[in-house]
C-alpha positions as a Markdown table, in Angstrom:
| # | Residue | x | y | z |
|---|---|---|---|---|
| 1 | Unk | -11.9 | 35.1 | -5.1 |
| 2 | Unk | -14.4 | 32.7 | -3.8 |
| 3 | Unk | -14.4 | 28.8 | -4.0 |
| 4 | Unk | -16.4 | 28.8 | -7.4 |
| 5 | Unk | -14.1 | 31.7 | -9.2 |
| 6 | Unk | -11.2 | 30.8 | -11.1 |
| 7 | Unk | -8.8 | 32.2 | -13.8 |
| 8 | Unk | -8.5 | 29.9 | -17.0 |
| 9 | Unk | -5.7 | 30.4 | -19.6 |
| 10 | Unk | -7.3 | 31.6 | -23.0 |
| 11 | Unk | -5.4 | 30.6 | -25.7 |
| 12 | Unk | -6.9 | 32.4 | -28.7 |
| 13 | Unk | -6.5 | 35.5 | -26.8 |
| 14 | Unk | -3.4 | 34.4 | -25.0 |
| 15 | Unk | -4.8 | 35.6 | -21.4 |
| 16 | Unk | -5.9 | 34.8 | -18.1 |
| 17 | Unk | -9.9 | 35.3 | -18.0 |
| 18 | Unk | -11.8 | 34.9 | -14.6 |
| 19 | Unk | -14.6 | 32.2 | -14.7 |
| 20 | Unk | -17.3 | 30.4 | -12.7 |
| 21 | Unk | -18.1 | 27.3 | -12.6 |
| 22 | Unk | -20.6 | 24.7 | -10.2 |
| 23 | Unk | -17.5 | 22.7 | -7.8 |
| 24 | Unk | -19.1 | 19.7 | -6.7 |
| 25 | Unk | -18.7 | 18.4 | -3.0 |
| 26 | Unk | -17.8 | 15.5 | -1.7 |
| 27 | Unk | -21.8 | 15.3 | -0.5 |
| 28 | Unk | -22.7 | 15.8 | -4.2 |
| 29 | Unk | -19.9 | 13.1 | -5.2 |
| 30 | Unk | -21.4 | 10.6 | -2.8 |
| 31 | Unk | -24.7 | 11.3 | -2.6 |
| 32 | Unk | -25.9 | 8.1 | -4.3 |
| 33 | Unk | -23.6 | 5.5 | -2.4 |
| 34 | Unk | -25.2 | 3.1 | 0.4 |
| 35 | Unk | -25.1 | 5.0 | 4.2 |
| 36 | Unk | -22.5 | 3.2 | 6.2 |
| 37 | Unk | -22.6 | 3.1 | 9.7 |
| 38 | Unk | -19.8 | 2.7 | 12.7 |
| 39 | Unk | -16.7 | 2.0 | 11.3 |
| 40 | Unk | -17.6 | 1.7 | 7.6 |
| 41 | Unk | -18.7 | 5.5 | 8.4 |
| 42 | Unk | -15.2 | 6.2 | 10.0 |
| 43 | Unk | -13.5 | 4.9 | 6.6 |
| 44 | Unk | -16.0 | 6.8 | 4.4 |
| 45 | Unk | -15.7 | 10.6 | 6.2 |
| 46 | Unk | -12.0 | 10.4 | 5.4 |
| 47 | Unk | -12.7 | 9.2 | 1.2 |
| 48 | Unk | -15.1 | 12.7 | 1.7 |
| 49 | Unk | -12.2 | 14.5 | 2.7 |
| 50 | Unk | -10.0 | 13.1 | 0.0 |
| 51 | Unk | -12.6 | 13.8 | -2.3 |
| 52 | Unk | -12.8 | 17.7 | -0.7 |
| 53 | Unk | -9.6 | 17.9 | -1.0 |
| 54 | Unk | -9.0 | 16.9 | -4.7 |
| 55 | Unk | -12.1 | 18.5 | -6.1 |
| 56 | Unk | -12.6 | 21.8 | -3.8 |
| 57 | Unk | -9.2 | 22.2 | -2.1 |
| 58 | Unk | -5.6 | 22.1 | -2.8 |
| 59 | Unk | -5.9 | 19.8 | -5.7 |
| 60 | Unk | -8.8 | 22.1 | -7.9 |
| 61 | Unk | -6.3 | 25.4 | -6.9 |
| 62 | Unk | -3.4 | 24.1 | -8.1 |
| 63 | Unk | -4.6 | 21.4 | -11.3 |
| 64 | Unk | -8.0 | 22.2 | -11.5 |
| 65 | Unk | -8.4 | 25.4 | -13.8 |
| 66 | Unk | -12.0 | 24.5 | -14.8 |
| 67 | Unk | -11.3 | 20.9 | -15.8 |
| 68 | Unk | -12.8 | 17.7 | -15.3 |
| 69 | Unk | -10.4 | 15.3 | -12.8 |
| 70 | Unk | -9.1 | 13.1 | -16.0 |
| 71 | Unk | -8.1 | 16.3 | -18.1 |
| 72 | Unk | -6.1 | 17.4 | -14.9 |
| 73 | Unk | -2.0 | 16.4 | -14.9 |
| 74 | Unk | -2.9 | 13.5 | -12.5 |
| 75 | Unk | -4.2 | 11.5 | -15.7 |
| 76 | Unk | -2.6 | 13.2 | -18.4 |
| 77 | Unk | 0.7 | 12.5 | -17.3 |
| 78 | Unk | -0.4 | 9.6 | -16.9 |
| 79 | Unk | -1.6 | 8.7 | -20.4 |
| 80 | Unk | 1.2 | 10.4 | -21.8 |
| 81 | Unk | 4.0 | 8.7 | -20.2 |
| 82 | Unk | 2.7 | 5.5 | -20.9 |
| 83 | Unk | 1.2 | 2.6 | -18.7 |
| 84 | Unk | 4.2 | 1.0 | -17.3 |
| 85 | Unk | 6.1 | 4.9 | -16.3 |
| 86 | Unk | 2.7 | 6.5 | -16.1 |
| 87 | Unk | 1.6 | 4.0 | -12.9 |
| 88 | Unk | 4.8 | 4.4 | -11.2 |
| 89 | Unk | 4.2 | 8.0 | -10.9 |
| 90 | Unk | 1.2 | 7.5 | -9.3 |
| 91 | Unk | 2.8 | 4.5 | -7.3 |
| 92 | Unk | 5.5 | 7.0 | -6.3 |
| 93 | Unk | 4.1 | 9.7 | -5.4 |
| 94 | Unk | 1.3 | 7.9 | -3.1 |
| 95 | Unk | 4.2 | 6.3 | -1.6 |
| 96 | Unk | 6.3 | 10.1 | -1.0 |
| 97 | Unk | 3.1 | 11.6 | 0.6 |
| 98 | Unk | 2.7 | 8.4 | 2.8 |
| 99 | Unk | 6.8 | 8.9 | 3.8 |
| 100 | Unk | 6.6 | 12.6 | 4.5 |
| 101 | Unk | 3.2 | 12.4 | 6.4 |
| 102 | Unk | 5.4 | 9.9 | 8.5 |
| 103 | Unk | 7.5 | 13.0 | 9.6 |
| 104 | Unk | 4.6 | 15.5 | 9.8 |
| 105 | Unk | 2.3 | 16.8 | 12.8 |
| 106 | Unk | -1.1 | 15.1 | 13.1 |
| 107 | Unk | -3.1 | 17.8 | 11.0 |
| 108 | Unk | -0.6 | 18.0 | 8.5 |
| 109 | Unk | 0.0 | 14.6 | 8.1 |
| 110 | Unk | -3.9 | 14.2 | 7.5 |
| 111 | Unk | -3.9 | 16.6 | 4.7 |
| 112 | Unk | -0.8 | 14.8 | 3.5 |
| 113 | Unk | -2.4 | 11.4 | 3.7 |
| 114 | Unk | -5.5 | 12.5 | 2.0 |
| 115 | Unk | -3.2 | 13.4 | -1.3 |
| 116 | Unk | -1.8 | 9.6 | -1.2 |
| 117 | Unk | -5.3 | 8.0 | -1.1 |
| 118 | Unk | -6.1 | 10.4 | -4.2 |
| 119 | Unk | -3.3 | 9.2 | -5.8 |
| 120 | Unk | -4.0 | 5.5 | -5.1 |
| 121 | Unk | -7.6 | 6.2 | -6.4 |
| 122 | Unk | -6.2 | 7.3 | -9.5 |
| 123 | Unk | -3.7 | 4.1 | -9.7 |
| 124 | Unk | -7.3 | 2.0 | -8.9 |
| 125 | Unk | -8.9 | 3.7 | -11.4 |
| 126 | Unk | -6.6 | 3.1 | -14.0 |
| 127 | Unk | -7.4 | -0.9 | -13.0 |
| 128 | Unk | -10.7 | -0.6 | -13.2 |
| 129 | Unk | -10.9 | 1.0 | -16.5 |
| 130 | Unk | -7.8 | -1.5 | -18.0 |
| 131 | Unk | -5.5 | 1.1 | -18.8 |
| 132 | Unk | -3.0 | -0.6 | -16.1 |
């Protein structure tokens, strides 16, 4: 099964179906932001990563199942816990991944990291829409 293949729960039929569907990249994600150079550049190849990693990677295998990033558990939880328990998942768990990265090999604590900044994006985005 290929990066762009997944299997999706029908309900009405009460089966796994395979489907396909366009992931975008992290180049598609930032394609429209300003170029950064030196160290702005550093900070920005590791976002991209989170972003890979969220959208294309472990996060799309494992929550994904062909939708969008605010239908996936990450918000729904979320919404459905409420603000004040909902944001304290998302508090706790960047702060876990951050604490077990702190045990963790240098590639491993990378990946590990990038799930904490996805998580802390999430929080921020919560902010900026006023749902905190």
């Amino acid at each position: 099964m290929d990066d762009d293949t997944l299997a999706a729960f029908d309900e009405e039929a009460s089966v796994y179906v395979m489907t396909t569907r366009e992931v975008p990249t992290a180049a598609d994600v930032f394609s429209e932001l300003p170029k950064y150079e030196g160290d702005e550049d550093a900070l920005m190849a590791v976002f991209r990563d989170a972003v890979d990693q969220c959208l294309k990677g472990k996060g799309d295998e494992r929550h994904g199942h062909g939708n969008s990033l605010t239908d996936q558990p990450i918000y729904t939880i979320v919404r459905g816990m409420g603000a004040d328990v909902g944001k304290g998942g998302l508090i706790f768990q960047a702060a876990k991944k951050m604490m077990e990265a702190a045990q963790m090999p240098p590639d491993r604590a990378y990946r590990e990291i990038l799930g904490a900044l996805v998580y802390a994006n999430v929080a921020a985005d919560f902010a900026r829409r006023g749902e905190w």
